[in-house]
C-alpha positions in Angstrom: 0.2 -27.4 1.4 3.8 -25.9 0.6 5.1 -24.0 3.5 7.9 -21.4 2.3 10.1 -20.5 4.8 11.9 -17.5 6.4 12.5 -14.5 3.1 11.5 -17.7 0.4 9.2 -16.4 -2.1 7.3 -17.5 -5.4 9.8 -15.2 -7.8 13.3 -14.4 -7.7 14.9 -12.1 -5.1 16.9 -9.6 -7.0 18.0 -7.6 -3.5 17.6 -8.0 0.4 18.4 -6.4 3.3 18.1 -7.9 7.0 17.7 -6.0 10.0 16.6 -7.6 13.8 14.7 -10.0 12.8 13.2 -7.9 9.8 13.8 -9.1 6.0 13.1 -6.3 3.3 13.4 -7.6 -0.3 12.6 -6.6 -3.8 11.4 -9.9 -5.8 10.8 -10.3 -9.4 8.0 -12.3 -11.1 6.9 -14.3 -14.2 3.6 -15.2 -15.8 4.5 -19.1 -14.9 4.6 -18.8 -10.9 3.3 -21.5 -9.2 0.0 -21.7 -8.8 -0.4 -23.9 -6.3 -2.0 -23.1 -2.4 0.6 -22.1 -0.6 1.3 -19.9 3.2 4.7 -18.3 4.3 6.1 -18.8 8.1 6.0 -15.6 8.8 3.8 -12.5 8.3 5.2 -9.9 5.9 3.7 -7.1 3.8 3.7 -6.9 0.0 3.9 -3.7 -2.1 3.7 -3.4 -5.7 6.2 -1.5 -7.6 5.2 -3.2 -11.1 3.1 -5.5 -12.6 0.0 -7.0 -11.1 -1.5 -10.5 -10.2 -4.8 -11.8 -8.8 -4.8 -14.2 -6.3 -7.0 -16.4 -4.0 -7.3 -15.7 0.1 -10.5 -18.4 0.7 -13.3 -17.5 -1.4 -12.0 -14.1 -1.9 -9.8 -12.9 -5.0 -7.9 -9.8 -4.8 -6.5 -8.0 -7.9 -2.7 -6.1 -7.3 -1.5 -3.2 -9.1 1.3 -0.9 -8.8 0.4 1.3 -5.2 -1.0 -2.1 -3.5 -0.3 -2.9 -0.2 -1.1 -6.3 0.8 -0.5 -8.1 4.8 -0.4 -11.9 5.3 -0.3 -13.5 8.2 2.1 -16.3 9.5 0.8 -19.1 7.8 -2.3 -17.6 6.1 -3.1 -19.9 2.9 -3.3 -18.2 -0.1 -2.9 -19.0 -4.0 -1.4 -16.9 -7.0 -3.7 -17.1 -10.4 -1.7 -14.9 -12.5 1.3 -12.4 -12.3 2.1 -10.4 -15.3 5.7 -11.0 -16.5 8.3 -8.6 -14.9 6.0 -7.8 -12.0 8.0 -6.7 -8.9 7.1 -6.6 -5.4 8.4 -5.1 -2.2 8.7 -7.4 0.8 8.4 -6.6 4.4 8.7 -9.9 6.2 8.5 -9.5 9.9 9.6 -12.8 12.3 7.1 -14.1 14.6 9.6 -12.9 17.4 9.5 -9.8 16.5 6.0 -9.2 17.6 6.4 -10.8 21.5 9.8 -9.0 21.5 8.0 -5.4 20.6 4.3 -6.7 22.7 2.4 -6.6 19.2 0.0 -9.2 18.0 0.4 -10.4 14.6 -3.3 -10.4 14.3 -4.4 -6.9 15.6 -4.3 -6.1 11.4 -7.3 -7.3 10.4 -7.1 -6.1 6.0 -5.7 -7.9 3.5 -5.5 -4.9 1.3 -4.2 -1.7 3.5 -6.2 1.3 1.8 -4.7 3.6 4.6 -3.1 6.5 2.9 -0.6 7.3 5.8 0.3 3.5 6.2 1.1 3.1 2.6 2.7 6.4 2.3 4.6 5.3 5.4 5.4 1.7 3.5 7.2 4.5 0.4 9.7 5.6 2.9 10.5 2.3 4.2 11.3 1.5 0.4 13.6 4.8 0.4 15.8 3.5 3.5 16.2 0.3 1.7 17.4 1.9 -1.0 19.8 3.8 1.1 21.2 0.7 3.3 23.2 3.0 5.5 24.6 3.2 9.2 21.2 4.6 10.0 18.5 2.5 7.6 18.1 -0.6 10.2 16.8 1.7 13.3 14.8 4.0 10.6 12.6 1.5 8.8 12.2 -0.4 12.4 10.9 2.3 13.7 8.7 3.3 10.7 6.8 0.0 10.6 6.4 0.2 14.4 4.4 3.6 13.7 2.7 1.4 10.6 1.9 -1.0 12.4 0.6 0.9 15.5 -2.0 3.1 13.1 -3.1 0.0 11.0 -4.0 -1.9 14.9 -5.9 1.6 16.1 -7.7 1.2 12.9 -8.7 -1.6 12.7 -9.9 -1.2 16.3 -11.7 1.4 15.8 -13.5 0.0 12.6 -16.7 -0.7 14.5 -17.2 2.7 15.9 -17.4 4.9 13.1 -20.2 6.2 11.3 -22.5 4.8 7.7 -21.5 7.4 6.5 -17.7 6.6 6.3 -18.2 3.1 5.3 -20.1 4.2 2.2 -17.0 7.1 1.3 -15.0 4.0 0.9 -16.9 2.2 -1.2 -17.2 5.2 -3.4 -13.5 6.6 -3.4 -12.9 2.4 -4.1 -15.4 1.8 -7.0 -14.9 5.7 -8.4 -12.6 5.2 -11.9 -12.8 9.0 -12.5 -11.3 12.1 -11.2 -14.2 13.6 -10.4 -14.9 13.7 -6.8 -15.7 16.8 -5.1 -16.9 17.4 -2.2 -20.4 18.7 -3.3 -21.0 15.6 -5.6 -19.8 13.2 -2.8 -22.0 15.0 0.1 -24.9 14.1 -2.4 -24.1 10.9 -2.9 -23.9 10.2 0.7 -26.5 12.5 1.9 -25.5 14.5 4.1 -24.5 18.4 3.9 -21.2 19.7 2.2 -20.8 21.8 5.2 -21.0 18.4 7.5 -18.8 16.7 5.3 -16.1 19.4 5.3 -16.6 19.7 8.7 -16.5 15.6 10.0 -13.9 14.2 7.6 -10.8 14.9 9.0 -12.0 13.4 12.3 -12.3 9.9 10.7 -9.4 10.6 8.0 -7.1 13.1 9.7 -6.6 15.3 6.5 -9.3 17.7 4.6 -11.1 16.4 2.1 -9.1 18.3 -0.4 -5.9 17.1 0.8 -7.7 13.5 1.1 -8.6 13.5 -2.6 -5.0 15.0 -3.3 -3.3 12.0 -2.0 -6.1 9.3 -4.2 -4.5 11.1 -7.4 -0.4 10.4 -6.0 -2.1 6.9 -5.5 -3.7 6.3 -8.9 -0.3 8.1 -10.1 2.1 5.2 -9.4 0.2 2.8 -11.8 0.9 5.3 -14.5 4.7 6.1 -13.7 5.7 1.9 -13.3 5.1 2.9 -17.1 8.7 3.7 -17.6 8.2 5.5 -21.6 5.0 7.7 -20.0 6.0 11.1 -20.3 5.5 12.9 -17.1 2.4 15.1 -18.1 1.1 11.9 -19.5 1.1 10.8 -15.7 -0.1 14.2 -14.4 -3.5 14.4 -16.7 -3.9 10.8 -16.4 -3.9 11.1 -12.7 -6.3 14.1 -12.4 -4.0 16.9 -11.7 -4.1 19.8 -13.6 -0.7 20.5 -14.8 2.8 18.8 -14.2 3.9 21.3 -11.9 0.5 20.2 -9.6 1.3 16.9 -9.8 4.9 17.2 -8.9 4.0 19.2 -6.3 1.8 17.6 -4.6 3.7 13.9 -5.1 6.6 15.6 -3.3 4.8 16.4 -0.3 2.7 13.1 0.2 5.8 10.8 -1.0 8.5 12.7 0.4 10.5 12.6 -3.3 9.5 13.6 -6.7 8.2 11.2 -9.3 11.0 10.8 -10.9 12.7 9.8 -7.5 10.0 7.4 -6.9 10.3 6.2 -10.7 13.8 4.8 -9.8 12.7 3.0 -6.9 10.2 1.5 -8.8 
């Protein structure tokens, strides 16, 4: 099996930038990849700014789209079926030092896929400082995985001692293709009272169930807005915000920058 070393990938870096031990890159990919097995030497994370691709992780497959947030782990096989031409990917790639030099364990993240809405909109500003690449980026997106990677180990730590309840919201909020979810149709689908749900929800997702649903629709957004000829209510309606104004509204306050901001980063 091909081992690819330190900041090697599949596609073709187009720009990098390397901080204490820390390489952050943006990589460009074809339909004709290689699709053979394959693990990196170190762990990194993956975000997708364009494009999508399926790929292999044991018997599992795991589809990509713009939004996704993916973790390896130092030397974790895995095997790429098919990227769409021009797809384009954020790296993270974190040395093995890094970890004993910070007392983090590599493995303390147990996802593949990170579905935490903080952690991912925390990945979004790391993107921003690279963009940036000032006096002040290096110490800013060090310090804005350590907090990333802090809340994706208390989460996964805490996995086992939340409620059915919670395990099912994520199925649904995962397998739900609509915008429909309110918190009345979701209590009944989980079975358990509105005024419980209001009331519990922000315990196990730190945000109301509003402002939870809010953030999904910024989410679902970025698929829409990698389109670069969508118009921007296109985006909004398509997203399940109401007007543009909403929607730029509310993308500026869980991404930090407006879509079009976030379009150029893309």
């Amino acid at each position: 099996m091909r081992i690819l070393p330190a900041g090697k990938y599949l596609g073709t870096k187009t720009e990098s930038y390397t901080h204490n031990k820390l390489i952050f890159s943006k990589t460009t990919y074809c339909s004709s990849e290689a699709k053979d097995w394959h693990c990196h030497q170190n762990a990194f994370f993956a975000y997708f700014l364009k494009g999508s691709n399926s790929e292999r992780r044991e018997s599992r497959e795991i589809v990509s789209s713009p939004g996704t947030l993916l973790y390896y782990r130092s030397m974790e096989p895995h095997c790429n079926q098919r990227y769409s031409t021009g797809c384009k990917i954020f790296h993270v790639e974190i040395d093995n030092t890094w970890f004993y030099d910070n007392d983090l364990a590599s493995k303390n993240v147990k996802a593949d896929v990170i579905k935490d809405p903080t952690a991912k909109n925390t990945f979004a500003h790391m993107l921003q400082e690279f963009e940036i690449r000032d006096e002040f980026t290096g110490d800013s997106v060090e310090n804005l995985l350590l907090y990333m990677w802090n809340l994706l180990s208390r989460n996964s730590q805490d996995r086992n001692c939340i409620p059915p309840w919670v395990k099912k919201f994520d199925e649904l909020q995962n397998d739900c293709t609509d915008n429909k979810l309110t918190l009345t149709a979701v209590a009944k689908q989980l079975n358990i009272h509105p005024v419980t749900l209001s009331k519990e929800f922000p315990r196990h997702y730190h945000r109301s169930f509003g402002d939870h649903v809010r953030h999904l629709r910024v989410e679902k957004a970025l698929k829409f807005l990698s389109k670069k000829n969508m118009p921007l209510a296109e985006v909004a309606f398509a997203s399940g915000f109401s007007d543009t104004s909403n929607f730029i509204r509310s993308f500026r306050k869980v991404k930090g920058i407006t879509p079009n901001q976030f379009r150029k980063l893309m």
